[in-house]
C-alpha positions in Angstrom: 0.0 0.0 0.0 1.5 3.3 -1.3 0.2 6.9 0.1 -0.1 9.3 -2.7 -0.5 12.2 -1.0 -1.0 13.2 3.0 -2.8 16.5 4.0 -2.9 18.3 7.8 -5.5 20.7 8.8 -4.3 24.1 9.5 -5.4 24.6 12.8 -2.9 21.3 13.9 0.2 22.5 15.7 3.3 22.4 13.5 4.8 19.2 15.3 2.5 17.3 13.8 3.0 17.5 9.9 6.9 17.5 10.7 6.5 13.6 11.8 5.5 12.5 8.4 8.2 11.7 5.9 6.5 12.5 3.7 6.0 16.3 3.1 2.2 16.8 3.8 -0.1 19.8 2.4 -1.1 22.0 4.9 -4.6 23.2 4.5 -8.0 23.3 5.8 -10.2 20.2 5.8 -13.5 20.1 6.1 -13.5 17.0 9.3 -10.5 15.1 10.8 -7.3 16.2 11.3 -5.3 14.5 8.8 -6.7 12.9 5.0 -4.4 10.1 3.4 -4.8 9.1 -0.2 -3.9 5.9 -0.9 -3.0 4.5 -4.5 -5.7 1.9 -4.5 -8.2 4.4 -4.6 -9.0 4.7 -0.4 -9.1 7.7 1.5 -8.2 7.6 5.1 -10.0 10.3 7.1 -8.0 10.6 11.1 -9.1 12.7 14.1 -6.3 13.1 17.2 -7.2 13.5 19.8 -4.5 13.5 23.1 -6.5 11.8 26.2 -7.1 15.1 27.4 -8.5 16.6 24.7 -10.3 13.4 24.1 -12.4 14.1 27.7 -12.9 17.7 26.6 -14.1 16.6 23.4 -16.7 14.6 25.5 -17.7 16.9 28.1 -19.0 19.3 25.4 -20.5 16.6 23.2 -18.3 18.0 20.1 -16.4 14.8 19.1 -19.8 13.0 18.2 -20.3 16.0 15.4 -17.1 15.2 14.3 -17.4 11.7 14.1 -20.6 12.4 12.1 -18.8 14.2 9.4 -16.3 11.7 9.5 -18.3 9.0 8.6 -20.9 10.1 6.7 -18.8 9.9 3.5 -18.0 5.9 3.7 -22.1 5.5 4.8 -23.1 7.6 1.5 -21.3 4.8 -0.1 -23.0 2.1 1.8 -26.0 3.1 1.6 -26.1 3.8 -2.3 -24.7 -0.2 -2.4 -20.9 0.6 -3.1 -17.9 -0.5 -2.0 -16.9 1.9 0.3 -13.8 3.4 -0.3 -13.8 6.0 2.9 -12.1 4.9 6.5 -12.8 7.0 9.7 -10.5 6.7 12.6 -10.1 8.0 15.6 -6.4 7.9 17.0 -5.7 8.6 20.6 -2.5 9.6 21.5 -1.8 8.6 24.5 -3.2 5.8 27.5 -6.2 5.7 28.9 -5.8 3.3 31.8 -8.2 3.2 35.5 -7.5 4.8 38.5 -7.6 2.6 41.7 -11.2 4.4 42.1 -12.6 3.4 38.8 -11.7 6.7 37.4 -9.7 7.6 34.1 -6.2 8.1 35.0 -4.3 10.1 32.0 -1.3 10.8 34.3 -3.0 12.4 36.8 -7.0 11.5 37.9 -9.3 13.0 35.5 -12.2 12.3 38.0 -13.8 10.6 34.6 -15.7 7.2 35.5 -14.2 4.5 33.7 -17.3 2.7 32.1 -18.5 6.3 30.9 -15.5 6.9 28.8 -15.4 3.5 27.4 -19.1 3.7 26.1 -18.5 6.7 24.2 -15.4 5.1 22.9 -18.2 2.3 21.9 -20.5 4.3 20.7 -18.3 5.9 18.4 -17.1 2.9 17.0 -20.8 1.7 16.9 -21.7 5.1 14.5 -18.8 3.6 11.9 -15.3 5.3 12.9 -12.8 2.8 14.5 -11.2 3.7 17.4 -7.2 2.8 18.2 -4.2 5.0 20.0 -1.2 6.0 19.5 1.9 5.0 22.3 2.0 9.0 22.2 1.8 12.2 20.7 4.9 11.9 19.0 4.9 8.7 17.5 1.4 10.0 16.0 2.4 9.8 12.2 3.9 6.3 12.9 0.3 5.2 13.5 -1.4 7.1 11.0 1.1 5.4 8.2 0.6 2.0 10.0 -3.5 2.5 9.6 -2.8 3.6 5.5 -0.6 0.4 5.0 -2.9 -2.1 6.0 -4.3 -4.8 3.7 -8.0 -3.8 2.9 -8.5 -6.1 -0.5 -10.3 -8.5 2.1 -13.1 -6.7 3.6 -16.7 -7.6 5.0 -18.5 -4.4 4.9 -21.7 -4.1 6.9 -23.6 -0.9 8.6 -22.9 0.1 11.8 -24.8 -1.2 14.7 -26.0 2.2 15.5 -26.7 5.3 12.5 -26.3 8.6 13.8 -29.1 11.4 13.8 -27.7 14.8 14.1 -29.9 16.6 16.8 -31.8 19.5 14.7 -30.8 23.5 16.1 -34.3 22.5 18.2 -33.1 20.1 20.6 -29.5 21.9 20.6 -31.0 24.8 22.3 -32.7 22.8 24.6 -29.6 21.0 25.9 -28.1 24.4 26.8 -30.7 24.6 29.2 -29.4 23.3 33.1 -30.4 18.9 33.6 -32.1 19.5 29.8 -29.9 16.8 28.0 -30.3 15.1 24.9 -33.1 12.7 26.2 -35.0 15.3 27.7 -34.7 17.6 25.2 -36.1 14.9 22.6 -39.1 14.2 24.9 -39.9 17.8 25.7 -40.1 18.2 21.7 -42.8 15.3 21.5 -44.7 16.5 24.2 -44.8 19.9 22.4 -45.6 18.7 19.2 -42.2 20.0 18.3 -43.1 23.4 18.8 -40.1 25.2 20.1 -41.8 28.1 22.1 -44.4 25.6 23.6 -41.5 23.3 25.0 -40.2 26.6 26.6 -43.2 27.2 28.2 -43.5 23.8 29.6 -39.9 24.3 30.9 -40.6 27.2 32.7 -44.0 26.8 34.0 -44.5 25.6 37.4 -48.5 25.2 37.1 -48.9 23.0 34.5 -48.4 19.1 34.0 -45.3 19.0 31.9 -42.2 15.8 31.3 -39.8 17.6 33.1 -39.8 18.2 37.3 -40.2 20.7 38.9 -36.7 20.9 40.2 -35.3 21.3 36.8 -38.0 23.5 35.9 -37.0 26.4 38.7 -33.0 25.8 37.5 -34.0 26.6 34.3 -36.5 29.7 35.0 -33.4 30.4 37.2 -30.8 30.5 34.4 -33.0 32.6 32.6 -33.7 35.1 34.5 -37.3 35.0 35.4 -38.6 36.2 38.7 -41.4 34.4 40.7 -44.0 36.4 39.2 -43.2 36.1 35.5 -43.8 33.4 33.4 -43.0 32.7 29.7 -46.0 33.1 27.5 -46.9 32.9 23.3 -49.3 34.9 21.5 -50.0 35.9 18.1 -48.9 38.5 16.2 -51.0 40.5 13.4 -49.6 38.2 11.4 -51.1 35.3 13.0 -47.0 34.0 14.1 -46.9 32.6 17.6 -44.6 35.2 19.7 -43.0 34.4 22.9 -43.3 36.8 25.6 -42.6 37.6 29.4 -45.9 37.8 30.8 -46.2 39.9 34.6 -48.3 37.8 36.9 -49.9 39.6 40.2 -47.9 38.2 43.2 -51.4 37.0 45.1 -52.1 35.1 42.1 -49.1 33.1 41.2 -48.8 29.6 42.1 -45.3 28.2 43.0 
């Protein structure tokens, strides 16, 4: 297996593109940190991430976009009943190994449970990107160049066990919202028909039967702002749109 041509992201640190012996383009890519071309006609798409930046990438949920840029490409082709011809990777550079308290240990105690970091590192393999690490950062290009030159002329290909659905700009404001994750956020959709200014209203409103407690209903009037007597309201313009509004509720009348 011969690589034809290697190119780096921009926005990778300098240390990286001098590892390969190759003399790599520098540009910016649309996913992944690194592309490889191969000369039997595969492309080789690589995101690095060190551990730490790996448990960053979690915490803010950002690596799973990633991975769904990655491997949309090779699932185009599966899905359309080609050969697919596109290879996702994530390469971590660096251990992941547990702490005597079941924690991630990453050279010092990352305070990450164990079996939480492992299931995303399942469930990314699960969308269609395989997962494998590097001994380090710097021997980073080694392992890239080791994943180009493998054999791939004897391949089963099959889906993944799991396809991934993008949440929709919906559902990502929702999950800004304090103990609104990405369940939640999904089933206060359903219950408001999808409505977006509904499914506020049901988050903020104490008075009313809604999916969410009432717990993380005050956090969330809390974070934005609303005082005991307000409450978040939608009426309709001239224009018969559904407007969201702060409506002022006499104190004697409002119902905590």
């Amino acid at each position: 297996m011969t690589v034809l041509a290697v190119m780096i992201d921009d926005r990778e640190p300098d240390y990286i593109a001098k590892q390969f012996t190759t003399l790599p383009a520098v540009t910016r890519l649309d996913y992944g940190d690194v592309w490889l071309a191969c000369d039997d006609g595969h492309m080789l798409y690589v995101e690095r991430k060190t551990p730490d930046d790996l448990l960053g990438s979690l915490k803010d949920g950002r690596i799973f976009e990633q991975i769904h840029r990655m491997v949309t490409p090779r699932l185009t082709q599966q899905l359309n009943g080609e050969k697919p011809t596109h290879w996702p990777y994530l390469v971590v550079t660096g251990p992941l190994t547990v702490g005597p308290n079941g924690t991630v240990y990453t050279g010092r105690d990352t305070g990450w449970a164990w079996n939480s970091v492992w299931g995303a590192l399942l469930s990314i393999q699960e969308m269609g990107c395989m997962v494998t690490f590097a001994p380090s950062d710097t021997e980073y290009a080694k392992t890239v160049m080791m994943l180009a030159n493998r054999d791939r002329s004897d391949t089963i290909d099959i889906m993944p066990a799991r396809m991934p659905v993008p949440l929709d700009a919906r559902a990502n404001l929702l999950c800004t919202l304090p103990g609104i994750g990405v369940e939640r956020a999904k089933e206060v959709l359903a219950w408001s028909g999808g409505n977006l200014a509904h499914a506020l209203c049901g988050l903020t409103d104490l008075a009313i039967k809604a999916p969410i407690g009432e717990v993380t209903r005050k956090k969330v009037r809390g974070f934005l702002g609303l005082s005991e007597q307000q409450t978040l309201d939608f009426v309709y313009n001239p224009a018969q749109q559904e407007v969201l509004v702060i409506t002022q509720q006499e104190k004697e009348n409002y119902h905590v």
